[in-house]
C-alpha positions, -999 to +999 in steps of 0.1 A: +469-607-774+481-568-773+517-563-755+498-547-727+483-579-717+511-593-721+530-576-694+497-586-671+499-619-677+537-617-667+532-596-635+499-620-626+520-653-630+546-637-609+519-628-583+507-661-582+538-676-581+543-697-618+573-690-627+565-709-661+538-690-670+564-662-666+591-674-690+564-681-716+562-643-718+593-640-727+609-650-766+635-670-764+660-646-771+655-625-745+677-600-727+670-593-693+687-564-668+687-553-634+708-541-611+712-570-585+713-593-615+734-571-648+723-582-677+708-616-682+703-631-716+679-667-731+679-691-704+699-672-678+668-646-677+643-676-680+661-696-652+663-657-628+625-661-623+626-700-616+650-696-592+632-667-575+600-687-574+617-714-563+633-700-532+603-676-520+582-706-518+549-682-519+562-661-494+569-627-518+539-604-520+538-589-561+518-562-569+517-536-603+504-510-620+507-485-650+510-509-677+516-491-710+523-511-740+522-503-777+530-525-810+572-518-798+576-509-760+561-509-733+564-501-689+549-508-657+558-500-621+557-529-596+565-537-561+581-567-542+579-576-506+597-603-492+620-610-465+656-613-476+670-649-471+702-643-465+694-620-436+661-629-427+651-587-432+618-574-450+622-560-482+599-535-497+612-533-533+598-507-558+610-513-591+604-495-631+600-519-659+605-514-695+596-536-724+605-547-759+584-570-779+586-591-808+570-619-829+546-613-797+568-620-768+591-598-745+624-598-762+640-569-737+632-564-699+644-538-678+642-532-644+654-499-626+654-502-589+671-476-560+700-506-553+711-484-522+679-490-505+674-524-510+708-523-499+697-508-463+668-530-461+684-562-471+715-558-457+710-536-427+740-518-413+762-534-442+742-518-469+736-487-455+777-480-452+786-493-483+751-501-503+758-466-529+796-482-540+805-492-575+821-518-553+788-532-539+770-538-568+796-555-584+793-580-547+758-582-552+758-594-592+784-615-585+769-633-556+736-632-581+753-646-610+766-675-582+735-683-574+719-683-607+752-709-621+743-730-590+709-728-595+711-737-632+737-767-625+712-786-605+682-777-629+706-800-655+712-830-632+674-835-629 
């Protein structure tokens, strides 16, 4: 398989809502980043996408395009749109991938997003005062991180 279909498989798992299918794009040492997340690495990045499958339960609408991929990197652009659980408000997310690859997996993903306007979406009036601050990102990847831990915990007691 090249790296190009690679990426599709990702971004069609992700669209149909298998988050294992997902993680078996990825090499097991991979590094993940974002900006709601920071930078995620092996199972933390694995355990990002089963948590986000998990708590959309189908109801997060995937699509992509401009996949570029060659033997060492690669890049598509894809969109989310979901309604943000903690505020029950409808996210339109637009986001810029890159990729690395080896031994025939993604070792490196990252995503580039405009944080201060999923900021106004997600948080409304909250986001939209304070959604460009050094100060809210740090909230937001924190409250990620807590999430992800919490997340993970339970995944280990089952």
């Amino acid at each position: 398989m090249n790296n190009a279909q690679l990426i599709t498989n990702f971004y069609e798992a992700f669209a149909k809502g298998d988050a294992e299918a997902m993680v078996a794009c990825y090499h097991n040492d991979i590094q993940f980043q974002d900006p709601a997340f920071g930078n995620l690495q092996g199972e933390d990045a694995k355990n990002m996408w089963r948590m986000l499958i998990g708590r959309n339960k189908g109801n997060i609408h995937i699509t992509f395009s401009n996949v570029i991929a060659n033997e060492k990197t690669g890049s598509a652009n894809w969109k989310a749109e979901y309604v943000f659980s903690q505020t029950n408000r409808k996210v339109v997310n637009v986001i810029s991938a890159k990729f690395e690859f080896a031994d025939g997996k993604i070792v490196k993903h990252t995503d580039n997003f405009d944080i201060y306007k999923w900021t106004k979406q997600a948080l409304g009036i909250k986001g939209y005062l304070l959604g460009w601050t050094a100060f809210m990102r740090k909230q937001i990847q924190q409250q990620s991180g807590k999430l992800l831990k919490k997340y993970t915990e339970k995944k280990a007691y089952k």
